[in-house]
N, CA and C of each residue as an Amber inpcrd file, in Angstrom:
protein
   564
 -46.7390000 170.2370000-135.5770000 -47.7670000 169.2330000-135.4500000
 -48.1050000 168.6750000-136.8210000 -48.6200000 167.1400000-136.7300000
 -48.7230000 166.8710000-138.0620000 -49.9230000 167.1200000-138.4590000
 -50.2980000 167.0670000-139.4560000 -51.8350000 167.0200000-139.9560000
 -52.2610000 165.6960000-140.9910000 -53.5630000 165.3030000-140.6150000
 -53.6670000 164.2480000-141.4070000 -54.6830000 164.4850000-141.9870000
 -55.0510000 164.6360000-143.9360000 -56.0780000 164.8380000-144.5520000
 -57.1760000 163.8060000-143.7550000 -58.3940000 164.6530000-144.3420000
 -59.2960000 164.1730000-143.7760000 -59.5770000 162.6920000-143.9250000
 -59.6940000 162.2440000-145.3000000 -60.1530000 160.7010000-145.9290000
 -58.9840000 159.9430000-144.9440000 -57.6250000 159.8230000-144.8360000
 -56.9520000 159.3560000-144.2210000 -56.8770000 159.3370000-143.2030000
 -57.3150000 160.2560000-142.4800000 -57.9450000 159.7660000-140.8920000
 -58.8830000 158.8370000-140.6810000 -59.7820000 158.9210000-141.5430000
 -61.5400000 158.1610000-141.2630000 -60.5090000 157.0190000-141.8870000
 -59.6590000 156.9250000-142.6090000 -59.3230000 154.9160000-142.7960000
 -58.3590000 154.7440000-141.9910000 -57.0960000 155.8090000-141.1650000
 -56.5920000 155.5020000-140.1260000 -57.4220000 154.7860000-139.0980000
 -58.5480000 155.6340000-138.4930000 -59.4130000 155.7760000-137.4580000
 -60.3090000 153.8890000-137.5800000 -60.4920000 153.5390000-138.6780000
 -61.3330000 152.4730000-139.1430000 -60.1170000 151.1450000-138.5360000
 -59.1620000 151.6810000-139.1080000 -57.7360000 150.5200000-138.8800000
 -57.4110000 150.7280000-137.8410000 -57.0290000 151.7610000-137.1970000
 -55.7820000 151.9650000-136.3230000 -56.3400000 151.7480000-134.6320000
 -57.0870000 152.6540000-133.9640000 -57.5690000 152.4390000-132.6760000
 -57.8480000 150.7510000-132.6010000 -58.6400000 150.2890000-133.8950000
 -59.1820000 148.9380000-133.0500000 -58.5020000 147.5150000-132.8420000
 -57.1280000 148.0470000-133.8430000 -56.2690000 147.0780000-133.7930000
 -55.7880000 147.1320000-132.9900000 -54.7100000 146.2630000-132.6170000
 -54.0490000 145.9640000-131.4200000 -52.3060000 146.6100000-131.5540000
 -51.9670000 147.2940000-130.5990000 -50.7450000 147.9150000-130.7770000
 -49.9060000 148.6470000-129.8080000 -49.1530000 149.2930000-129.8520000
 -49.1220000 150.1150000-128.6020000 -49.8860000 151.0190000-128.6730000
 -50.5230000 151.6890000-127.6860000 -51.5560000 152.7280000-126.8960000
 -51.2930000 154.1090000-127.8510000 -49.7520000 154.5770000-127.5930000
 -49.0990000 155.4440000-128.5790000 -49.8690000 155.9080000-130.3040000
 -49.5570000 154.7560000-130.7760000 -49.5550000 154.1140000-132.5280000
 -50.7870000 154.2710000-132.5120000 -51.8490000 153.8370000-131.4910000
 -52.9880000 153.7430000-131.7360000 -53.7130000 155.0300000-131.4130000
 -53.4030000 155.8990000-130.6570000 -53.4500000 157.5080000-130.6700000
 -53.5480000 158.3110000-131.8070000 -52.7690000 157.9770000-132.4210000
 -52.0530000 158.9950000-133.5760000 -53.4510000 159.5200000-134.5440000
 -53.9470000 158.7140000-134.6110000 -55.2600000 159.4790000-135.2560000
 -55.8660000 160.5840000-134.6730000 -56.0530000 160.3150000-133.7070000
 -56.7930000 161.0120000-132.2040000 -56.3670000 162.1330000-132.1820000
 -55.3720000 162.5440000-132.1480000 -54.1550000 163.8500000-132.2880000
 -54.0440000 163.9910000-133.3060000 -54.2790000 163.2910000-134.3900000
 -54.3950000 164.2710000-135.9310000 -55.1680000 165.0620000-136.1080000
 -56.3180000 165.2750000-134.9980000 -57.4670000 166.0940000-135.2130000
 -57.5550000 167.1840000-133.8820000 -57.2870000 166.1460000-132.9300000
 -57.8970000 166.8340000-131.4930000 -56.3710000 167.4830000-130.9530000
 -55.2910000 167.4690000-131.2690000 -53.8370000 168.0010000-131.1460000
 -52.8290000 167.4330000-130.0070000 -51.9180000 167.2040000-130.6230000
 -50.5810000 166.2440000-130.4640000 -50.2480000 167.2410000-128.9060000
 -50.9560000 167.8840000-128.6270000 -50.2960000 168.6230000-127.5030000
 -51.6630000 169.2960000-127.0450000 -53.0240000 168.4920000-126.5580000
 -53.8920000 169.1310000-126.3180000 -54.9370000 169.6720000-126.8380000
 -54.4190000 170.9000000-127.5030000 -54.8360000 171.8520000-128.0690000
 -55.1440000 171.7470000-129.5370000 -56.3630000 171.1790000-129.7380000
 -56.6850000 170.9630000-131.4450000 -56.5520000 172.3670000-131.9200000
 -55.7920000 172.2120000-133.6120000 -55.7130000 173.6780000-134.3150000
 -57.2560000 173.3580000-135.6290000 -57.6590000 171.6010000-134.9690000
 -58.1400000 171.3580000-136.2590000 -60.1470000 172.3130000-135.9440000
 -60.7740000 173.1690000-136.6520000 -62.1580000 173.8270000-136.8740000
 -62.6340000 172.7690000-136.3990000 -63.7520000 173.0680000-135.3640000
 -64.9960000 172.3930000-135.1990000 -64.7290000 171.0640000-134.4230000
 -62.9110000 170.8650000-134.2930000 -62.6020000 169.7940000-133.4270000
 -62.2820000 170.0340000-131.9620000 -63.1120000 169.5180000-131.1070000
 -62.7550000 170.2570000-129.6380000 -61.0710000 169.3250000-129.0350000
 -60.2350000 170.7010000-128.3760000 -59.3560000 170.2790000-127.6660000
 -59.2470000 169.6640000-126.4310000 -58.5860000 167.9900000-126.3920000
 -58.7070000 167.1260000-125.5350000 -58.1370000 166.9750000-123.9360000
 -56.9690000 168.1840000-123.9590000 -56.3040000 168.1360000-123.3030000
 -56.5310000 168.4380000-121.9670000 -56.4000000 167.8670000-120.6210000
 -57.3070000 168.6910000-119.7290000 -58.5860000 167.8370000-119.1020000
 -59.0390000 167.3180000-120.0460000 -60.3900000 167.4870000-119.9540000
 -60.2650000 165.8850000-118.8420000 -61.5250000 165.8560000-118.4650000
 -61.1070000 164.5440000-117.1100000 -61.5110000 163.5350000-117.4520000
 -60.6620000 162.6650000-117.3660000 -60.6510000 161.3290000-118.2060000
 -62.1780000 160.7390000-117.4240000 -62.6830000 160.5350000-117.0760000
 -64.1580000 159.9260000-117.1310000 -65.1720000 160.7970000-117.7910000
 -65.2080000 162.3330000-118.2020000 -65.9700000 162.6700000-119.3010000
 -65.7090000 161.8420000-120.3060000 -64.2570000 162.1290000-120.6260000
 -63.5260000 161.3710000-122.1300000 -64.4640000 159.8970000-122.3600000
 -64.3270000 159.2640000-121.1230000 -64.6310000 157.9500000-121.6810000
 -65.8110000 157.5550000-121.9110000 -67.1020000 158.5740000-121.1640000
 -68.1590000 158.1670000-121.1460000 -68.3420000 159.0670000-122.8720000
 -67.9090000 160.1840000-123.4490000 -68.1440000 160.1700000-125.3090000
 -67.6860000 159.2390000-125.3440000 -66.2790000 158.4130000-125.8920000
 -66.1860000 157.8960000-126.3220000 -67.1200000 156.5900000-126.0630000
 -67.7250000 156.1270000-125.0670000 -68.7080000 155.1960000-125.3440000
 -70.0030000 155.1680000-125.9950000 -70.3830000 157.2460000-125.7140000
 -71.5230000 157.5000000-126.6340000 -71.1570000 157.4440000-127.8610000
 -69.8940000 157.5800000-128.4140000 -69.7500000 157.2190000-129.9410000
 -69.5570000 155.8910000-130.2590000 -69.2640000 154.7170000-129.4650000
 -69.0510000 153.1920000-129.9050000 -70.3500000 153.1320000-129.8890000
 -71.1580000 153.3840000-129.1460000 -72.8230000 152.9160000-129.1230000
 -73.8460000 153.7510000-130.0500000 -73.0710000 154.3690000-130.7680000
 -74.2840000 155.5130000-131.4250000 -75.1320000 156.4770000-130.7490000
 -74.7890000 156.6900000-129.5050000 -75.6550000 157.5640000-128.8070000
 -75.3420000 158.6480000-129.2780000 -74.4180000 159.1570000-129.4450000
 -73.7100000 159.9860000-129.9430000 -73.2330000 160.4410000-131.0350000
 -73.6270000 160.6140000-132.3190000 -73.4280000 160.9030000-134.0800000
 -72.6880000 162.0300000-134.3250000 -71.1680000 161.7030000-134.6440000
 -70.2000000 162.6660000-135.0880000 -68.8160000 161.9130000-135.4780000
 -69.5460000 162.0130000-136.8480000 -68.3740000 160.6580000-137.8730000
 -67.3780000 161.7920000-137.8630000 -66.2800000 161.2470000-137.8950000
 -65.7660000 159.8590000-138.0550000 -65.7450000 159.4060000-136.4940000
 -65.9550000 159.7220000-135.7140000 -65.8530000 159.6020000-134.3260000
 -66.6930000 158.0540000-134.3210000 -67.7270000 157.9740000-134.8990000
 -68.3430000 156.9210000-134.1490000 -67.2390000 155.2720000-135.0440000
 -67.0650000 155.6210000-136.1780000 -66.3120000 154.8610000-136.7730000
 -64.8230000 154.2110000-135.9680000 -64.6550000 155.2150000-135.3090000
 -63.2700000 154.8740000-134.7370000 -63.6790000 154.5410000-133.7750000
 -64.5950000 154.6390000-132.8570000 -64.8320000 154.3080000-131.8090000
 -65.2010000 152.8600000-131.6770000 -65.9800000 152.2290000-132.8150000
 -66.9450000 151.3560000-133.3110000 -66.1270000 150.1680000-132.5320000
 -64.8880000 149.5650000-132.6890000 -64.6240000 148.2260000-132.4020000
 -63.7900000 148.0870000-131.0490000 -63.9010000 149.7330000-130.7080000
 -62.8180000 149.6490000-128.6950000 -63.5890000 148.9120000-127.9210000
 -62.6800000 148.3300000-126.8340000 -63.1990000 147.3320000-126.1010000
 -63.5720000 148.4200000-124.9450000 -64.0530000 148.4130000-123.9600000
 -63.9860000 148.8860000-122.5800000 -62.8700000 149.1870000-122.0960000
 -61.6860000 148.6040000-121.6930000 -60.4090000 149.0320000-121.3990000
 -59.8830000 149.4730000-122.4530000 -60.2340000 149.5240000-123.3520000
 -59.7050000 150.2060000-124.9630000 -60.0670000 151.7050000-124.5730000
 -61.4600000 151.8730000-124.3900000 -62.2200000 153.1830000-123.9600000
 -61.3810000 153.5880000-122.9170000 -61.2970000 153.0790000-121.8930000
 -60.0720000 153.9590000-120.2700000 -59.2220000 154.2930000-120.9560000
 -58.0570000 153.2120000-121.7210000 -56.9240000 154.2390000-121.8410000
 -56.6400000 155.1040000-122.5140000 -57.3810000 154.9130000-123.3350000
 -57.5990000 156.1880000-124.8330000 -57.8130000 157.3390000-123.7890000
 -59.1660000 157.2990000-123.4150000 -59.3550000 158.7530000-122.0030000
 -58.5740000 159.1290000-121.3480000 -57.7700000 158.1850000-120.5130000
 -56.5030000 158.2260000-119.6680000 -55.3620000 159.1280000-120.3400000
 -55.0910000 158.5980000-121.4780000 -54.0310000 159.0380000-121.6620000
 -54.3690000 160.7630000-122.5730000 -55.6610000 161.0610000-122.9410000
 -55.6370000 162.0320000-124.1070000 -56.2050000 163.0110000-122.5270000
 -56.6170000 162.5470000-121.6070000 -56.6880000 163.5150000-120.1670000
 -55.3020000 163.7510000-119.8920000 -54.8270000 162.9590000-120.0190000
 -52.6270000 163.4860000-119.5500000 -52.5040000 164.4940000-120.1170000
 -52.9400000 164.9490000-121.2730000 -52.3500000 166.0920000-122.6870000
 -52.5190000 167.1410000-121.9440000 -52.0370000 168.6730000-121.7060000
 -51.5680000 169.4110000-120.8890000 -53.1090000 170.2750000-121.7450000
 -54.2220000 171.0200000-120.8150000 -55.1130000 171.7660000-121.0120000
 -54.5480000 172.6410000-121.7340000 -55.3290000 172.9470000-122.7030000
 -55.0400000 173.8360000-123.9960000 -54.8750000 175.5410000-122.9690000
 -53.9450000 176.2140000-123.3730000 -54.1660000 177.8720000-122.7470000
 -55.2670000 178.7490000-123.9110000 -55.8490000 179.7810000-122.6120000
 -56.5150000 180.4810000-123.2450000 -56.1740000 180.9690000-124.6920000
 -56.6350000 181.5650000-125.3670000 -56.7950000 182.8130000-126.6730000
 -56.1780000 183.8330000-125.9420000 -54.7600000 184.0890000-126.6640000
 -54.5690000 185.3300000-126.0220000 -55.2940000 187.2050000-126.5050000
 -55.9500000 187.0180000-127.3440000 -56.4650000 188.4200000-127.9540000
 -57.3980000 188.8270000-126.7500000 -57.4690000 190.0630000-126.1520000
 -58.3660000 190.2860000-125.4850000 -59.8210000 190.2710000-125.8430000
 -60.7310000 190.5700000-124.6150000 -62.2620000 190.7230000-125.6090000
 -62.7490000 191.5130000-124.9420000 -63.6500000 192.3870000-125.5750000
 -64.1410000 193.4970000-125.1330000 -64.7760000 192.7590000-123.7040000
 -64.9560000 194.3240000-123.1350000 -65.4060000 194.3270000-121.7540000
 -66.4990000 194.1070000-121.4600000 -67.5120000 194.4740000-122.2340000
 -68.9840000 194.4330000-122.1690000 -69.3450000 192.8120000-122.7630000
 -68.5780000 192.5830000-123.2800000 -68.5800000 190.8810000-123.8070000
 -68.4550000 189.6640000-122.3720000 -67.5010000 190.3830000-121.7730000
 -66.8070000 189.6130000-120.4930000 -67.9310000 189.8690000-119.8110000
 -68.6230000 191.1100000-119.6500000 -69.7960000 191.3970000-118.2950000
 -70.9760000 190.7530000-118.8770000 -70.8670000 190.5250000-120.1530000
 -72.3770000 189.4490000-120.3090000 -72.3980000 188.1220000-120.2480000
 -70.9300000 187.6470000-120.4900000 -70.6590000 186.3750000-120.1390000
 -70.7360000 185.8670000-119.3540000 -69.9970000 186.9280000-118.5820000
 -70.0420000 186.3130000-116.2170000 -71.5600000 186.0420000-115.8980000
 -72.4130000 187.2170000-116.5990000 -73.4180000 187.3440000-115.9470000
 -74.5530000 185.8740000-115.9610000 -74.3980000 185.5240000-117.5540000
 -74.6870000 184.5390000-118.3230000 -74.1970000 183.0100000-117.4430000
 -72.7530000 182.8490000-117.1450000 -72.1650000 182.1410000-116.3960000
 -73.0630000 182.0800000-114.4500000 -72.7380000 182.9480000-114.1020000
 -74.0010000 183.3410000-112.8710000 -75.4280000 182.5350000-113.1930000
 -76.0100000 183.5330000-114.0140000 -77.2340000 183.0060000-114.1540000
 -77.9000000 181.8470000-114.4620000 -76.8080000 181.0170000-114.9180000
 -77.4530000 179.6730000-115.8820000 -75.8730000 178.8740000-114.6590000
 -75.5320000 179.1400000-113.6650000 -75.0480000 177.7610000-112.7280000
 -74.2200000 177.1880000-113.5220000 -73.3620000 177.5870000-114.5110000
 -72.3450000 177.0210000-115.0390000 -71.3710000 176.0880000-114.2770000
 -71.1370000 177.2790000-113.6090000 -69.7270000 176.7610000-112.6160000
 -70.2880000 175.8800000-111.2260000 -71.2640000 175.5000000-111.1310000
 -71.9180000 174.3060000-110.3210000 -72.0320000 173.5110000-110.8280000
 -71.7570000 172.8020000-111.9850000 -71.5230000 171.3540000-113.0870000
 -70.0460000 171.6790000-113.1290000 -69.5060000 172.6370000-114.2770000
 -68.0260000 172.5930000-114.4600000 -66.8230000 173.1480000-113.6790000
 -67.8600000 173.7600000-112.0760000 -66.2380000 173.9800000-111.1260000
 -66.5140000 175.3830000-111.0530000 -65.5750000 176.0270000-110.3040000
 -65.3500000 177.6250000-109.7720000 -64.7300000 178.0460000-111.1810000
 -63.3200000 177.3200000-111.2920000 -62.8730000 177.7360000-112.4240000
 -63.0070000 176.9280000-114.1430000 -64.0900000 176.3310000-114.2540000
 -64.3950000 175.4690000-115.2990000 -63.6200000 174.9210000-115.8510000
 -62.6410000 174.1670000-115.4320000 -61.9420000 173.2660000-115.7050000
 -62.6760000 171.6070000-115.3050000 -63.7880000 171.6830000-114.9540000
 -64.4550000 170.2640000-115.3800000 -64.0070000 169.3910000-114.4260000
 -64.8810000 168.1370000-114.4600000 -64.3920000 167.8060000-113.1420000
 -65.0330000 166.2400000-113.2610000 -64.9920000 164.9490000-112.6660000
 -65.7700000 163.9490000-113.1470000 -66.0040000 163.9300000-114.6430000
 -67.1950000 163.8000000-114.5760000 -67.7000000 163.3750000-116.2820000
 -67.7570000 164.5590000-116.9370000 -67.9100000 165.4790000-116.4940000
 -68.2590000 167.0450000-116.5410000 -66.9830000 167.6150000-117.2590000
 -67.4360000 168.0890000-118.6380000 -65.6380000 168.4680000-119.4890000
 -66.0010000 169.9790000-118.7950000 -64.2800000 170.2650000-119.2370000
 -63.5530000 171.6820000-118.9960000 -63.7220000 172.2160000-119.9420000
 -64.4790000 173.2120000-119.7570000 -65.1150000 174.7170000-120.7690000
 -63.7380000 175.2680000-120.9170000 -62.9600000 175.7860000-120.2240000
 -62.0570000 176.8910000-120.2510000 -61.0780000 176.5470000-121.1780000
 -60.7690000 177.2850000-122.0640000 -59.6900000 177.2670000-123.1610000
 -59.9790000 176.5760000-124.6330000 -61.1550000 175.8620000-124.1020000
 -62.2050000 174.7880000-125.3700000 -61.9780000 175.7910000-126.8730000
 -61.9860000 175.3650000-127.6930000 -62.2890000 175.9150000-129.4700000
 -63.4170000 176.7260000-129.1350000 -63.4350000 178.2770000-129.1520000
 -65.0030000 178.7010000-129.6150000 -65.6800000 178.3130000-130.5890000
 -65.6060000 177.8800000-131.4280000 -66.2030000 177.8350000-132.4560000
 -67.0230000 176.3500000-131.7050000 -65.9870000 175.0730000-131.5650000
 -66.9320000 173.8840000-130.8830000 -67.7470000 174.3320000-129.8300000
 -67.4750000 175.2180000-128.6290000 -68.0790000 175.4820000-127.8110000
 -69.2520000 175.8660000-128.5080000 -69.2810000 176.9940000-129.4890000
 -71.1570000 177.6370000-129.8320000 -71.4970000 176.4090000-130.4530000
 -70.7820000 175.3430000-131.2240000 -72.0050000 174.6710000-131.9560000
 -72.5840000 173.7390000-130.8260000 -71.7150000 172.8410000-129.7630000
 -72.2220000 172.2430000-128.5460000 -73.0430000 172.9360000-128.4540000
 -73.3250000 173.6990000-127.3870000 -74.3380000 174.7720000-126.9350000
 -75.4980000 175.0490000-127.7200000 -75.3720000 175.3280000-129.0670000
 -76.3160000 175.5730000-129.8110000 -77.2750000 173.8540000-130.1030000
 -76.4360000 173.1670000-130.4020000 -77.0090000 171.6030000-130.3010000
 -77.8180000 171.1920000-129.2420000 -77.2160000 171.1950000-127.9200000
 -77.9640000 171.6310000-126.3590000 -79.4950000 171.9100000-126.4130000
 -79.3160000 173.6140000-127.0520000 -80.1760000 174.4030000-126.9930000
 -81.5280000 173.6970000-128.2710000 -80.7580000 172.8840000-129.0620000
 -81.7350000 172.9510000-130.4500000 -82.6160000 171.5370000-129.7650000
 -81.8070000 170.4380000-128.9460000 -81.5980000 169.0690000-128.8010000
 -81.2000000 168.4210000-130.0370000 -80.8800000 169.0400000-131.0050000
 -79.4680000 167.9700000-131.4390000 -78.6850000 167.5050000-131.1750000
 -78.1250000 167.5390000-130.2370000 -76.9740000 167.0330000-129.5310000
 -77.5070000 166.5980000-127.7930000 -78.0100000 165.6560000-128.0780000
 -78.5330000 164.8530000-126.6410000 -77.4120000 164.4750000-125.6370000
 -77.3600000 165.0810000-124.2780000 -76.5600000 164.3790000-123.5150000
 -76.8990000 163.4700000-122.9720000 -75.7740000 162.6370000-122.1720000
 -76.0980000 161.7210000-121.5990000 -76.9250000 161.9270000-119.8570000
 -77.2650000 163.2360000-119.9580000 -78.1150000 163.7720000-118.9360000
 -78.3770000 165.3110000-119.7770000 -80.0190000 165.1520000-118.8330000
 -80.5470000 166.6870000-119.9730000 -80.0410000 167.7800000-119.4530000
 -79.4480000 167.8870000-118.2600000 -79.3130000 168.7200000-117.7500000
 -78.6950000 169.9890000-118.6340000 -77.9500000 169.8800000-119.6990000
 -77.2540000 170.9200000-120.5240000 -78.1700000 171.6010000-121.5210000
 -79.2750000 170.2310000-122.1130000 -80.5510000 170.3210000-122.9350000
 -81.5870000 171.5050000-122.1060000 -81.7990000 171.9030000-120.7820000
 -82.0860000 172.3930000-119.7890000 -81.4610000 173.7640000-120.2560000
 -80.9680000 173.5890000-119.5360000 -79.8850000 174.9610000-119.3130000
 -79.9750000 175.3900000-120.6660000 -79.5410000 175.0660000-121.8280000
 -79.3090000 176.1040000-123.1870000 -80.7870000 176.4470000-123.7080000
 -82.0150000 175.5480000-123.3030000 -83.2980000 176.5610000-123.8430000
 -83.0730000 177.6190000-123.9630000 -82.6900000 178.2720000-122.3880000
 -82.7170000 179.5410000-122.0460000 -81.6820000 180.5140000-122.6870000
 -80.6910000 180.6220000-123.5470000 -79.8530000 180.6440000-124.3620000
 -80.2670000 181.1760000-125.6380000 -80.0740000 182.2840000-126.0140000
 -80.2410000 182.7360000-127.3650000 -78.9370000 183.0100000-129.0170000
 -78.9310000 183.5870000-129.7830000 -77.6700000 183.2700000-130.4240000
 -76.9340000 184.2510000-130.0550000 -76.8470000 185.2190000-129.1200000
 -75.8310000 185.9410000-128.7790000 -75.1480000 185.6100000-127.8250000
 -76.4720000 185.1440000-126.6490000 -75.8200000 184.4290000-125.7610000
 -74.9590000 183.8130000-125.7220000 -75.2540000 182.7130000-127.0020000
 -74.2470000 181.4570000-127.0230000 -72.4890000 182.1350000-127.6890000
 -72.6340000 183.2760000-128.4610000 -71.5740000 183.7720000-129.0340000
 -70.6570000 184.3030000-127.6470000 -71.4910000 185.0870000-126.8580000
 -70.4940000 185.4680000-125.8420000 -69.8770000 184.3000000-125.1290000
 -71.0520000 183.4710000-124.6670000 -70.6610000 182.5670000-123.9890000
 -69.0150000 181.4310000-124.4130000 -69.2620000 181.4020000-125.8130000
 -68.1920000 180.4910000-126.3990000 -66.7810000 181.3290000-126.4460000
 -67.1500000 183.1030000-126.3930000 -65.8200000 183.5410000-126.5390000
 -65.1230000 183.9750000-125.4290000 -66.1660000 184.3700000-124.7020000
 -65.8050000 184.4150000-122.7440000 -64.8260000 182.6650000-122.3250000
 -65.6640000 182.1450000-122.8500000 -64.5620000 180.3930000-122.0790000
 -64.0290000 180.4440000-123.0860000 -63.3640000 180.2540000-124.1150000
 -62.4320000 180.1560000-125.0640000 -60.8990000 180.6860000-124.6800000
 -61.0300000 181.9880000-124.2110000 -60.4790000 182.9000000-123.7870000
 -60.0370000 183.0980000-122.2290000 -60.7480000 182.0070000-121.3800000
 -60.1640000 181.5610000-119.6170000 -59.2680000 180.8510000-119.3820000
């Protein structure tokens, strides 16, 4: 996979999506971060693959509109048209769902997670098996590391959704919680 320094993405990202090109060419940024096969290797960048193209499109509109603050994201987003927004989603939903973490995790980690999962109705927004569904992204196989800071954002309201319902749900959420929680789905 390739990697693209950071500064050179944010002036890819500035040039490349909003110009006009093939769909492909105009990707390539997108997958310098979020992974050419799904599965971002890049910290703190969540993996795209999987996930259902009408979540996809409704961020990417919270980042053309600023609802949403997570540069370079909003930069690249800044000049897509509406059908610019579908196929970008369309096609980075094609990318084959990232597979779990294969390292196991302790057991008592897994029984606080489920329980955590149970208790807080997870899987009544993101599905039986959280793979996401509508607008609703797929938890399972996600970056732990993105998963706790989402969650923790949720929980802080730094990170406003486009329904509170998640703002809701993570009050109740403490910092262990959120640790199991991110390494339990990381790992599905």
């Amino acid at each position: 996979m390739r990697r693209f320094p950071f500064g050179l993405m944010v002036l890819a990202g500035l040039a490349g999506p909003a110009r006009a090109g093939p769909l492909g060419e105009r990707l390539e940024p997108c997958l310098g971060c979020h992974g050419e096969g799904g599965r971002s290797e890049t910290p703190g960048v969540p993996s795209l693959g999987g996930q259902p193209a009408d979540y996809l499109v409704t961020q990417l509109y919270q980042f053309r509109e600023d609802q949403r603050t997570a540069p370079p994201m909003n930069a690249m987003a800044k000049d897509l048209s509406d059908d610019d927004l579908r196929a970008f989603a369309e096609a980075l939903s094609a990318l084959p769902a990232p597979s779990p973490r294969g390292d196991a995790l302790d057991p008592g980690l897994v029984a606080r997670a489920r329980a955590l999962v149970g208790r807080h109705q997870c899987n009544s927004c993101h599905g039986a098996d959280l793979a996401g569904r509508d607008a609703i992204p797929r938890l399972r196989g996600q970056r732990e590391e993105y998963l706790a800071a989402a969650l923790t954002g949720y929980r802080t309201n730094a990170r406003p959704g486009y329904d509170p319902a998640m703002n809701e749900v993570a009050q109740g959420l403490n910092e262990a919680d959120i640790a199991d929680l991110a390494a339990f789905l990381s790992h599905q």
